[in-house]
N, C-alpha and C positions, 0 to 999 in steps of 0.2 A: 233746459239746463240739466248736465247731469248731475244727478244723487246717489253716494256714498250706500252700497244698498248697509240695510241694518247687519243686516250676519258679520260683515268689514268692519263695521264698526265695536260691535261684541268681540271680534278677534283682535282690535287692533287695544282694545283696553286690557285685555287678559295679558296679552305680551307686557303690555307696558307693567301693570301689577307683578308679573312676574319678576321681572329686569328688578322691580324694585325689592322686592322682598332676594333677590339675591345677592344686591350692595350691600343689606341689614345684614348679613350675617360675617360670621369670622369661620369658613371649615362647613361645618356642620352646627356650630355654633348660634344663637340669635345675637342680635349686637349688642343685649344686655348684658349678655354673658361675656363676649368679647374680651380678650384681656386686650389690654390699652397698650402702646407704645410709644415711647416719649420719642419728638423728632429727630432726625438724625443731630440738626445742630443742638439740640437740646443740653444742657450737663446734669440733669435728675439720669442718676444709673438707673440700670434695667436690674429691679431686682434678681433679676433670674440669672444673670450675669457673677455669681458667685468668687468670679477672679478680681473685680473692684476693692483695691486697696481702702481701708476705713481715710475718712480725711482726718486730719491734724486737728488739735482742742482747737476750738474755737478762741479762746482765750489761756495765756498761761497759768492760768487758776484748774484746769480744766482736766486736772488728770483724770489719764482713765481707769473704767473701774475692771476692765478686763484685763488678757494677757499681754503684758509689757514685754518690751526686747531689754533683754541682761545685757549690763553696763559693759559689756566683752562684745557685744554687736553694737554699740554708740559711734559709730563711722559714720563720716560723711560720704559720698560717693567719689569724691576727690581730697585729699589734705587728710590733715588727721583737726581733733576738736583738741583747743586748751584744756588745763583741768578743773579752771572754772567751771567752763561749758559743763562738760562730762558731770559734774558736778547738779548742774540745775537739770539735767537732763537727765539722770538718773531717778527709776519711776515713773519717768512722764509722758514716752512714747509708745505709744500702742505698736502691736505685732504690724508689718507691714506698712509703717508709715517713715516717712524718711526721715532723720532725727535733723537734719537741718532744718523743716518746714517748720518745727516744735520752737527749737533754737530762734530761730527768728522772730517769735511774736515776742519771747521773753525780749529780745531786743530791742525791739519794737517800741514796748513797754517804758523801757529804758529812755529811748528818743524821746518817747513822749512828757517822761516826766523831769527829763533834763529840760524839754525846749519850755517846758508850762515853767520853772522854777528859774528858769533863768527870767520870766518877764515877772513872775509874783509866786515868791514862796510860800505864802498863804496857798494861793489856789493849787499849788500841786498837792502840798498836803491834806486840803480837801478831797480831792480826785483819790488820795489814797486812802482816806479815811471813809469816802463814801462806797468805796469799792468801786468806784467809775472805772478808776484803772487795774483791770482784774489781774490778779497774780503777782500785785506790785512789790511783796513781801521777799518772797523766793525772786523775785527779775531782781532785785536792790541787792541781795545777800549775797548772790552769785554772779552779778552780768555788772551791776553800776556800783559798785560799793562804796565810790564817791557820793551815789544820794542817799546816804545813808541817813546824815543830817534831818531827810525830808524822811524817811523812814523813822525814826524817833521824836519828830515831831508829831505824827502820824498815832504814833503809839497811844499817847497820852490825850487824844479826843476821839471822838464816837461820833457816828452816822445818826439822820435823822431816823426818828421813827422812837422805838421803846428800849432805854438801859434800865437795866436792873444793878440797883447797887452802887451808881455813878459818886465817883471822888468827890467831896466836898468843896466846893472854890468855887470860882468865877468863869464862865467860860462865853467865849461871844460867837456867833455864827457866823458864816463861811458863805458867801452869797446868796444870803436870806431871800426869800419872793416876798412882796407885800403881804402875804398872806400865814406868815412863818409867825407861831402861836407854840408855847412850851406851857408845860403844870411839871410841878416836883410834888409827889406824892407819899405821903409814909405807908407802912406795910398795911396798914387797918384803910388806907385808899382817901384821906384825907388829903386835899392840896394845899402844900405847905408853902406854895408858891408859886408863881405865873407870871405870865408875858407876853405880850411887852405891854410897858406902862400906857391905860389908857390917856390917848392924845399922840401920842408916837405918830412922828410923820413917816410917810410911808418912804421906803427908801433910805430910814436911820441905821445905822449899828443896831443892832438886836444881841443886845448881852442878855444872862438868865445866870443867878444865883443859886446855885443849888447850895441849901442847909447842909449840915450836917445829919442824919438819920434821915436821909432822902431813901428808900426805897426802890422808887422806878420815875425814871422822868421821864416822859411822852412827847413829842416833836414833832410838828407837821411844817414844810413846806421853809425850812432851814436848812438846810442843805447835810452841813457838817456840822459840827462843833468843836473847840479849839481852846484851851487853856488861853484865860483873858493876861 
C-alpha cells in the first residue's frame, strides 16, 4: 500500500494554515480589527456613507434637537402643504428629511385616536394621557382639531406612576391590571389614603379619592387616571 511520505504531509498542513490565516484577515488587517459591513440587503447604513439622510422622529413628539429646515423649505416634493400642516410642521423636521414622512406620523396619530374614540372614548383618552399615543397634543392642535374633545379630556387626568400636587376629587382608572394599587401621600410622606378596598374583586373599577392636601399620589399598574 502506498503511504503519503511525512514531508507531504508537513506541507500539505502549512498550506492549509496558511489559506486559513488569509480568510482571517481584511487588507493587512486581522479579523478583529476588520471593519464589519452590513449585507447588501441589509437597511442598518454604513456609517461611513456620510450621504445617508437622518430618518424621520420616530414618533410626532420626537422633535429634533439639531438643525431644522425654515418654515420657507416646508415643501413637499409634489403639491404644496395646507397651513395647518405647515403649522405642526414647523420646528419638527430635521435638515435632510422629507417634511412629508414628519406630516404623516402626526396623521397617523390622528387615525389613531379617531378610530380608538370612535369605539370608547374613555380608552383614547387614556392612550393620551398615558402618552401611548406620542405627540397626541400638537397632532389634535393642528391635524384633528375635531378631537379636541378627547384632548381636554386628556388634560384634566394623569398617567400612572407619581403626581405631585394632583387636584382634590375623585378619579377612577382607565384599564386597571389586577394588580393596580395607589397611596395619596402629604408632603411629611404620610399615606392619607390607599387602594383599592381590601376584598375588591379583581377586575372591579378601581376608583382612588384623593383628599385635599395630597402631596404626591403614587400608582402602579392603572393605567391612566380620569376625573370620576
Amino acid at each position: 500500500m502506498y503511504r503519503r511520505p511525512a514531508t507531504a504531509a508537513v506541507l500539505l498542513a502549512t498550506v492549509l494554515s496558511l489559506s486559513l490565516t488569509a480568510c482571517s484577515s481584511d487588507g493587512d488587517k486581522p479579523a478583529a480589527e476588520a471593519k464589519p459591513k452590513p449585507p447588501a440587503a441589509s437597511s442598518v447604513p454604513d456609517p461611513a456613507d456620510s450621504s445617508a439622510a437622518p430618518a424621520a422622529p420616530s414618533s410626532p413628539a420626537a422633535k429634533p434637537t439639531g438643525p431644522v429646515l425654515p418654515d420657507a423649505k416646508l415643501t413637499p416634493a409634489t403639491g404644496s402643504f395646507k397651513e395647518n400642516e405647515k403649522k405642526y410642521l414647523s420646528g419638527r423636521v430635521p435638515e435632510k428629511t422629507d417634511p412629508a414622512a414628519v406630516l404623516q406620523t402626526g396623521q397617523e396619530a390622528c387615525q389613531r385616536i379617531a378610530r380608538t374614540a370612535k369605539r370608547d372614548k374613555d380608552a383614547a383618552v387614556a392612550a393620551v394621557v398615558s402618552g401611548e399615543i406620542a405627540g397626541a397634543k400638537d397632532a389634535i392642535t393642528h391635524l384633528c382639531p375635531e378631537q379636541k374633545p378627547v384632548l381636554a379630556a386628556a388634560e384634566k387626568g394623569f398617567g400612572d406612576g407619581t403626581r405631585k400636587s394632583p387636584a382634590a376629587g375623585t378619579y377612577r382608572a382607565a384599564s386597571p391590571t389586577p394588580s393596580c394599587a395607589w397611596q395619596a401621600k402629604s408632603a411629611a410622606g404620610a399615606v392619607l389614603a390607599s387602594g383599592p378596598e381590601p376584598g375588591a374583586k379583581p377586575g372591579a373599577p378601581v376608583t382612588a379619592k384623593i383628599p385635599a392636601g395630597t402631596s404626591e399620589f403614587v400608582s402602579a399598574g392603572c393605567y391612566a387616571w380620569l376625573p370620576a
